[in-house]
C-alpha positions as CSV (number, residue, x, y, z in Angstrom):
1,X,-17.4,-32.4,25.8
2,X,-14.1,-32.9,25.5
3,X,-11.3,-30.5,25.4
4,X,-10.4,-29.8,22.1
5,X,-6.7,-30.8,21.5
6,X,-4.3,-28.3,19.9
7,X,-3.7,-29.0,16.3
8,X,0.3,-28.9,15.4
9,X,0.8,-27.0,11.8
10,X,4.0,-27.9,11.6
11,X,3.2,-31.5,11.2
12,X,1.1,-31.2,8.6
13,X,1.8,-28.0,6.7
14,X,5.5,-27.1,5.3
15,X,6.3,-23.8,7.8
16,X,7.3,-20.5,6.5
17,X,10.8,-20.8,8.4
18,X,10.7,-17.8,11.7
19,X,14.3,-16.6,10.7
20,X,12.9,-15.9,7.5
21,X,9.9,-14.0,8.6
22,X,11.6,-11.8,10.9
23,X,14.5,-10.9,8.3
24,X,12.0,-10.0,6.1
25,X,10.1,-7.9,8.8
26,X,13.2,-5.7,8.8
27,X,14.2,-5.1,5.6
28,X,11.3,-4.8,3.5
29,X,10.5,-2.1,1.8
30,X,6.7,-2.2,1.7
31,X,6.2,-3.2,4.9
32,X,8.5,-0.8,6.4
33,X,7.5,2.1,4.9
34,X,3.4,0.9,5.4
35,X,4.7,0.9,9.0
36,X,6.0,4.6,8.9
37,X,3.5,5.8,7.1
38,X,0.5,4.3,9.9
39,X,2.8,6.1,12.7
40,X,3.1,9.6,10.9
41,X,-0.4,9.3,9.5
42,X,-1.5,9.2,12.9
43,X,0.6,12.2,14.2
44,X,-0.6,14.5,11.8
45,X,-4.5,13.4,12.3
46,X,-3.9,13.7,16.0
47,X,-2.6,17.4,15.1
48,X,-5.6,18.6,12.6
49,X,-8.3,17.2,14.5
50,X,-8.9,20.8,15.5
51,X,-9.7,21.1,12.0
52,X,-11.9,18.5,11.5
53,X,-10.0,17.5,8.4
54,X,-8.3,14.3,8.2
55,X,-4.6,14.2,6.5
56,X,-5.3,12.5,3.6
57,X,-8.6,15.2,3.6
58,X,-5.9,17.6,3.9
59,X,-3.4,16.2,0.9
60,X,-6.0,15.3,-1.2
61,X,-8.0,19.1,-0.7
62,X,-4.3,20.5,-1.2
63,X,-3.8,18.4,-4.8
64,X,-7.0,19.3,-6.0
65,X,-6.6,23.3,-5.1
66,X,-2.4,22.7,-6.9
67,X,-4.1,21.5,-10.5
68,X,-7.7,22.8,-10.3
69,X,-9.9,22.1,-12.2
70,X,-8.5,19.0,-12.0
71,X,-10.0,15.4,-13.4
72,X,-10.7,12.3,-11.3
73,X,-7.8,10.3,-13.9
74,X,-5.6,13.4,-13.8
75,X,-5.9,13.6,-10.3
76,X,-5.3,10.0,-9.3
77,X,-2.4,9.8,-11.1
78,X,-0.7,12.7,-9.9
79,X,-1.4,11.1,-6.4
80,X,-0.6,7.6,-7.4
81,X,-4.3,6.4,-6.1
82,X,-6.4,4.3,-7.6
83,X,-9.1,5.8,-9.0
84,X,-12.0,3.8,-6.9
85,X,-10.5,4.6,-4.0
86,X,-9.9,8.6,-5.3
87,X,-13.4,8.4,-5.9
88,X,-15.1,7.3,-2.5
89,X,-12.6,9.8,-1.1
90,X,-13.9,12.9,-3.8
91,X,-17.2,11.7,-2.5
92,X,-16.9,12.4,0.6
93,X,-15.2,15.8,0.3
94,X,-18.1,17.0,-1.9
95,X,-20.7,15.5,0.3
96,X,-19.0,17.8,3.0
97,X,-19.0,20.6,1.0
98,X,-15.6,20.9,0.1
99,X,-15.1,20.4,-3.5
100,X,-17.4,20.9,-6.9
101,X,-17.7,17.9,-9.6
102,X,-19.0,19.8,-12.4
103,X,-18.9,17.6,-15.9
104,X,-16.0,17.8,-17.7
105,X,-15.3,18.4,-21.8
106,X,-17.1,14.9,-23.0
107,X,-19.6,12.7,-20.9
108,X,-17.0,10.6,-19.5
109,X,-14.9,12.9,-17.2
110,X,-15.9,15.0,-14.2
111,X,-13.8,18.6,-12.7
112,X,-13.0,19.0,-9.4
113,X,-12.7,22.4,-7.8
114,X,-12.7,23.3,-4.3
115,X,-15.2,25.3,-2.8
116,X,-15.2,28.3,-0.9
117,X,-15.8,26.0,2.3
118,X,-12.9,23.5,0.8
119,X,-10.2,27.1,0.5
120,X,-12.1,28.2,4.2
121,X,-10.7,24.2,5.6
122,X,-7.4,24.3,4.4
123,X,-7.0,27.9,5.5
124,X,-7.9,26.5,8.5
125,X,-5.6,23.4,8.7
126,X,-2.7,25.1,7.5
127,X,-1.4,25.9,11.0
128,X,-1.7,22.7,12.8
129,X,0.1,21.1,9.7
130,X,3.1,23.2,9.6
131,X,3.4,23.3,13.2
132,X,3.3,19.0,12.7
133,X,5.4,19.3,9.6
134,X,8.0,21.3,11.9
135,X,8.1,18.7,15.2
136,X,9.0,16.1,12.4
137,X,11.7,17.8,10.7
138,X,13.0,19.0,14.2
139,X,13.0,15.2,14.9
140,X,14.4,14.1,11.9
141,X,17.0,16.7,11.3
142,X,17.0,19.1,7.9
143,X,19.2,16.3,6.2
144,X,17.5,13.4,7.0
145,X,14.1,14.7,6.5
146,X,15.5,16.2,3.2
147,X,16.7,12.7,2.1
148,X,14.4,10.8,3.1
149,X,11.9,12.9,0.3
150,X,14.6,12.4,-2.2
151,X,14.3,8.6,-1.2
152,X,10.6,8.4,-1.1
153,X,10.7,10.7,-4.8
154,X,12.9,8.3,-6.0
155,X,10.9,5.5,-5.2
156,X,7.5,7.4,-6.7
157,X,9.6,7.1,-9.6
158,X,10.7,3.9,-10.2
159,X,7.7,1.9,-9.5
């Protein structure tokens, strides 16, 4: 069998031009802030797993004990998260033991409370956040961790 040649795009597809890709690598917003978000995502699982809770276990546990009893459509938007995605993530937490989904005033909806063992995790997790939460400000510096949440608010609130 013959080796298999190497098929040039270029001459048959129009090319989405490198300077252009590479410009838009570095200033968009989306991509850019997906980016950030992977890298400190990562920091702060690498400093609960202690815990055994996740970060976004942690947030979303947090949220829930803020506006409890909270509904799945109160909570999602309050979080900006789809509701889908809320719910896998609801499921999981109550699977664990975490939360209660106990029906809400009509058929439709569903309350979320946490549980003794959801209050008993966050307890828990609380320390290895805010010792996280302090080795980023430290990093960042008061006023550039304190605008970039004004940014990031601002942006929650334009979109």
């Amino acid at each position: 069998m013959a080796p298999q040649k190497k098929r040039d795009i270029s001459t048959n597809l129009e090319t989405f031009p490198l300077d252009t890709a590479l410009e838009m690598g570095k200033s968009c917003t989306c991509f850019n802030l997906r980016k950030a978000t992977r890298r400190v995502t990562s920091f702060y699982d690498a400093a609960l797993k202690p815990s055994g809770l996740k970060v976004t276990q942690m947030t979303l546990l947090t949220a829930i004990r803020v506006l409890e009893p909270v509904t799945i459509k109160r909570l999602a938007k309050a979080i900006v998260m789809d509701r889908t995605t809320l719910s896998r993530n609801v499921s999981l937490l109550h699977k664990k033991g975490m939360i209660d989904i106990e029906p809400g005033d009509d058929l439709r909806t569903r309350k979320l409370t946490l549980t003794e063992r959801g209050h008993t995790a966050l307890v828990a997790a609380f320390p290895l956040w805010q010792k996280a939460q302090v080795e980023i400000i430290n990093e960042l510096g008061e006023d550039r961790w304190a605008s970039l949440l004004e940014g990031i608010s601002d942006l929650v609130a334009i979109t």
